[in-house]
N, C-alpha and C positions, 0 to 999 in steps of 0.2 A: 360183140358187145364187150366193153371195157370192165375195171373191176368196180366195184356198187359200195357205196357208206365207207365204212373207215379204212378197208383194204386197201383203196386204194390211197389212202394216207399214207406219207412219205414215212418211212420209218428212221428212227434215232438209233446214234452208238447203243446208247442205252436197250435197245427194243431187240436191235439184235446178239447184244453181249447177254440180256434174259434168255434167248433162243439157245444158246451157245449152250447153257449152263445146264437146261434142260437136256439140254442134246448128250453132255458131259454123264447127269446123272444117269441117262437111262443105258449109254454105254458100259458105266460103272457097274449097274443092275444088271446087265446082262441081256437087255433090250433089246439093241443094236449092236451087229459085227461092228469091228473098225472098219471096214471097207464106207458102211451106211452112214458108221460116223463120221468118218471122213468127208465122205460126199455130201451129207449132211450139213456138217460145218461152214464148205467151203459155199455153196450156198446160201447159206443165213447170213455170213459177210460180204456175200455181192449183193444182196438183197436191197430193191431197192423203197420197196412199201410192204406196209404189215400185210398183203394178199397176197406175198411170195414167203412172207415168213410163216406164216397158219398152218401151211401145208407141212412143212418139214416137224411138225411137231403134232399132227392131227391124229397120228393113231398111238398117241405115247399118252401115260396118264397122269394126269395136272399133278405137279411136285405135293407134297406132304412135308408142311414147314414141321423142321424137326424139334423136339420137346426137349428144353432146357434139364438136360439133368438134374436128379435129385439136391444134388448140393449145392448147385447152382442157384436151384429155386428156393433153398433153403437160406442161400447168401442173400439175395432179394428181399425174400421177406424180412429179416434181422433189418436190413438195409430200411424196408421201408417204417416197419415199425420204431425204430432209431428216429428217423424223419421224422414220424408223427409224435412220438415223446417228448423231441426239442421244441417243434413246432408249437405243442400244446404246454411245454412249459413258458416257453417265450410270451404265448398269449395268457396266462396267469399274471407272471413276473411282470405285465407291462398295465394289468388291472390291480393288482397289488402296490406298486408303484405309484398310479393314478391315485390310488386309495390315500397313501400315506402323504403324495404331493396335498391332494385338495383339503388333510385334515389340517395338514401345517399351515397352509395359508388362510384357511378359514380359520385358524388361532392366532396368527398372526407370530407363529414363530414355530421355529422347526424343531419338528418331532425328533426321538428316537428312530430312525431306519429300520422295522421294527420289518420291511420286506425280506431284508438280507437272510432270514432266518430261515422261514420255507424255501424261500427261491433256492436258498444254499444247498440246505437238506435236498433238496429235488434233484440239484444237478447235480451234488457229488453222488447222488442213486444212479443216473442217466450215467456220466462220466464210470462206474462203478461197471453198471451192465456192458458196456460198451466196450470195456477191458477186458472181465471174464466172457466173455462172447456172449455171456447169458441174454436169451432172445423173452425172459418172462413166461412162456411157455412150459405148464408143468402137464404135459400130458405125458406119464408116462404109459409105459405097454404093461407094467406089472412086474413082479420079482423076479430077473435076473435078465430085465432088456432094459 
């Protein structure tokens, strides 16, 4: 009897360069000799369906994506909050705008630009935190951290 469902799906560079990588880390760990690694390896790249690739990796334990360090996730978040404070100034500044457009027309002449004012104030804050790194975040631990 042949191999059954997707095993016997032909497998991709891709499917075997995943295998490889697992096979890498658990040599790394201390898993496998180099000998297993070895052999391991050179199997996973003659492979020709996912039912020959399953096996070289059946008794190792599914990778653990590894957790972006501290300052990294720290960089992200600044990052994201950054985005959402342009983003939410952009959607003011463009209702503000609206505002001052539809009063001028509906008077039939133009206003003072009376936008320029907040929207300024707002972005030179944005433009400001975005220099001094400042993330707005005042939590601090207490006196002397």
């Amino acid at each position: 009897m042949g191999e059954s469902g997707g095993e016997a799906m032909r497998a991709s560079d891709a499917d075997r360069e995943a295998i490889a990588q697992r096979l890498r880390a658990a040599q790394d760990e201390g898993r496998l000799t180099i000998t297993e690694y070895d052999d391991r390896l050179q199997k996973a790249y003659a492979a020709t369906t996912l039912g020959q690739l399953q096996p070289l990796v059946a008794d190792l334990p599914e990778p653990v994506p590894a957790k972006p360090s501290p300052e990294v996730a720290k960089r992200e978040r600044r990052k994201r909050k950054a985005i959402k404070e342009w983003r939410d100034w952009a959607g003011v500044a463009f209702i503000l705008i609206a505002i001052w457009a539809v009063t001028s027309i509906s008077s039939g002449e133009l206003k003072f630009f009376w936008p320029m004012i907040p929207i300024g104030i707002w972005g030179a804050i944005n433009i400001a935190s975005m220099i001094s790194g400042d993330s707005g975040d005042k939590k601090h631990k207490g006196p002397g951290h």
